[in-house]
N, C-alpha and C positions, 0 to 999 in steps of 0.2 A: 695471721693472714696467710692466705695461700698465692704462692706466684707460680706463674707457666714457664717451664724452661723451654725453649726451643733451638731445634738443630739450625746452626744458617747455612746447612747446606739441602738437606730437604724442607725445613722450617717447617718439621713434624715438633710436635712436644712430649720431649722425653720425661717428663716429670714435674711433679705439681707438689713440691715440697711443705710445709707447714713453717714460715718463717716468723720469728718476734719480731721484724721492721724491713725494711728495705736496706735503712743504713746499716743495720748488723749483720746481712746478707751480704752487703755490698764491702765489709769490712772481712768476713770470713766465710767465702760462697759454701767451701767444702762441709763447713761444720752440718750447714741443712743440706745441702746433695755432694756427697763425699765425687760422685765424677764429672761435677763442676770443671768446665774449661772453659775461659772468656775468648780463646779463639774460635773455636769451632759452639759457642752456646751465646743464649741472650736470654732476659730474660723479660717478661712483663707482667702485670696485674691482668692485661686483659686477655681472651680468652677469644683468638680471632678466626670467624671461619675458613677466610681465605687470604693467610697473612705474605707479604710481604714485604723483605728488606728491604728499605732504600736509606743510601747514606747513613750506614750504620743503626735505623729505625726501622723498628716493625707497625707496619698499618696493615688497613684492610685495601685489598685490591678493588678499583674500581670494574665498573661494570663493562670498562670498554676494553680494561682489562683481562678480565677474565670471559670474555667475548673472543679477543686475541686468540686466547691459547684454548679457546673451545667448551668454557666452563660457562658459557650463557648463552641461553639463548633466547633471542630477542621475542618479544611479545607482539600481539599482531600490531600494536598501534607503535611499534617502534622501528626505525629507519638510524643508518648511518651518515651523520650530515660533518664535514669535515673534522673525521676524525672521531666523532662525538656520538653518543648515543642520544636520538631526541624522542620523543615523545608527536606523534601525530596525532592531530583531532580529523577522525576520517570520518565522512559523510557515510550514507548510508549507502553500498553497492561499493564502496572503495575500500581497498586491500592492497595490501607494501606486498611484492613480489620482484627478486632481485634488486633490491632494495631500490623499488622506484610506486613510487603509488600509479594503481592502477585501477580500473571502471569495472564492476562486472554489468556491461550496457546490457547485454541480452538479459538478464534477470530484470533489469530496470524496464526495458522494452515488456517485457510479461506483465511485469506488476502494472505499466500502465495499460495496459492490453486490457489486463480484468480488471481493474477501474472503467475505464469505458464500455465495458460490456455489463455491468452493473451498473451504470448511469443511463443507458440504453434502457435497461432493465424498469428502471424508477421512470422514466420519463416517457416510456407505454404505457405506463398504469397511472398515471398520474391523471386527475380531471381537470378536463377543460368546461367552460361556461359555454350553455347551450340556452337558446331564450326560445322560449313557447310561450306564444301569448302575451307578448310584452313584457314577461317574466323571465330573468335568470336562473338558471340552475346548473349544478355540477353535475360533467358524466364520466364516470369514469370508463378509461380506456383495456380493460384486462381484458383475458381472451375469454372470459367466461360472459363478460359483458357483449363482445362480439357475437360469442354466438348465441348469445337471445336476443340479439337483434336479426340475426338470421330468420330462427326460428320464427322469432314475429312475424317478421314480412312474409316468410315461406306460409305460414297460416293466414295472413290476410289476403295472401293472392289468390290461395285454396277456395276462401272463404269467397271472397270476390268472382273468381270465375265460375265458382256453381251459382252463383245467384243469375251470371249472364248468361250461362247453360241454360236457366230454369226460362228465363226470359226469351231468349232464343226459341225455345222446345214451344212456347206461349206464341211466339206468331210472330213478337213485337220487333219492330226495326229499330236498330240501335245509332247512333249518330258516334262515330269515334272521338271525338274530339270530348262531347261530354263523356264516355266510357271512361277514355284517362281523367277527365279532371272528378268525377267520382269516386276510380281508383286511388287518385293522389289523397284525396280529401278523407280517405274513411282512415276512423279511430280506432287504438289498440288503447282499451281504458287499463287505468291504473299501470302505467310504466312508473318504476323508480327513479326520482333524483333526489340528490344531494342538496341541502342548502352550506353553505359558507361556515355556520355551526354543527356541519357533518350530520343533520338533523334529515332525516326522509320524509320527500314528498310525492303522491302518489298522481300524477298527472295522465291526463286523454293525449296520447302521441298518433301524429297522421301518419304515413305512408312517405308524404312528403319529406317530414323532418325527420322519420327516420332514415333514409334517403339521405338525407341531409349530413345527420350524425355520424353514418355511417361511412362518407367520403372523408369527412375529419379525423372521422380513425385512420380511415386507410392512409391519409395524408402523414397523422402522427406516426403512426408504426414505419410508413417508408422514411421518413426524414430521419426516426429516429435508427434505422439501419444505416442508411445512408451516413449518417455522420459516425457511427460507430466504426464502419468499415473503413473509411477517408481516411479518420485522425487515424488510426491502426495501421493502416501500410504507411502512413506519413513517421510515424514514427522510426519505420527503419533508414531512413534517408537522414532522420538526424544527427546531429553530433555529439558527443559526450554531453559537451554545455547545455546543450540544446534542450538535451532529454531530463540534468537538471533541475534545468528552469522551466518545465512545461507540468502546466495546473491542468490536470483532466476536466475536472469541472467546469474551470471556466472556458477552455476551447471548447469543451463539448455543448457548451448551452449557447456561445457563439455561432459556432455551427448551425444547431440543431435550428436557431432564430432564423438564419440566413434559409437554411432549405424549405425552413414553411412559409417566407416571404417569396421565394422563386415557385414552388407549389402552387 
């Protein structure tokens, strides 16, 4: 067997002799390390990376130990708690500095920042239930949707004022009141809706309800700023805990409820 001699004054290991036992070691050190001295040497089986003496015994230095004299250093989830090295379960955005736990809030404030600005996102586009003819259907609210509802109306007015042009130029007296209710009444055939199983159906849309659809957009897209903008400055006014415990989701669809009920 092989034992570690070590110095007990740097408790470096001078020598790693090949001995037949312990007790025949401990009976004649010199025979296996002729510069055997029991004052200034010790010996052990084990093989310690950071040993020291105490009461005459060689151990391994603990961590708070070898922390002391500069030979550790601590990991980010560890803190000095009397005396002790522990171990912290730190939440997400928390970090031990000067050995005290602490928030990084403004990275917290960001991340919830673009969470609501992606909920924003989803909740423009999202379809709402629009009924033509005693029938529901889905419309969806993107801006590509907006503006072919533009375009529609901008060709139906086209379309309508040359006909009143033509009629004009013919002699005939117009009564305004029927001109708008003509206007509101005429159809743009085959407009796209959604049903519930995301299934297309191709519907006759008036003037009116596109009219109609169109202020619902506008409704959705301002509430849905509005509340993105709101919860967003609100957030710097909170407090650590605060920012914690705050679900974007469910304030933001709070919100978003409230500003199409005041709309």
């Amino acid at each position: 067997m092989i034992v570690n001699i070590y110095n007990k004054d740097t408790l470096e290991i001078i020598g790693r002799p090949v001995i037949s036992s312990l007790e025949d070691f401990g009976k004649d050190p010199n025979l296996f390390f002729p510069d055997f001295n029991k004052e200034n040497h010790i010996i052990s089986e084990i093989e310690y990376q950071n040993p020291i003496l105490e009461r005459g015994k060689l151990r391994e230095m603990t961590k708070e130990e070898l922390y002391a004299v500069g030979r550790y250093t601590l990991a980010d989830n560890e803190m000095i708690e009397n005396d002790k090295i522990i171990t912290v379960n730190l939440s997400e955005f928390e970090y031990i500095e000067d050995n005290q736990i602490k928030y990084r809030k403004e990275e917290k404030i960001e991340k919830l920042k673009e969470e609501l600005y992606q909920l924003r996102l989803e909740r423009e586009k999202k379809p709402f239930e629009f009924e033509i003819k005693g029938t529901k259907y889905l419309q969806y609210n993107r801006t590509i949707d907006q503006s072919n509802i533009t375009k529609v109306l901008f060709a139906l007015v086209l379309k309508f004022v040359l006909g009143l042009a033509k009629q004009i130029a013919a002699g005939k007296k117009l009564n305004l009141a029927q001109v708008m209710t003509d206007f509101m009444s005429m159809e743009y055939e085959n407009w796209k809706f959604y049903t519930e199983d995301n299934s297309e159906k191709y519907v006759n849309v008036s003037v009116q309800k596109f009219i109609e659809m169109s202020e619902i957009m506008r409704k959705h897209t301002t509430a849905s700023m509005v509340t993105e903008t709101t919860l967003s400055h609100s957030l710097l006014t909170k407090s650590v805990e605060e920012l914690k415990k705050f679900k974007a989701e469910e304030e933001y669809n709070k919100l978003f409820e409230n500003e199409i009920k005041q709309s």
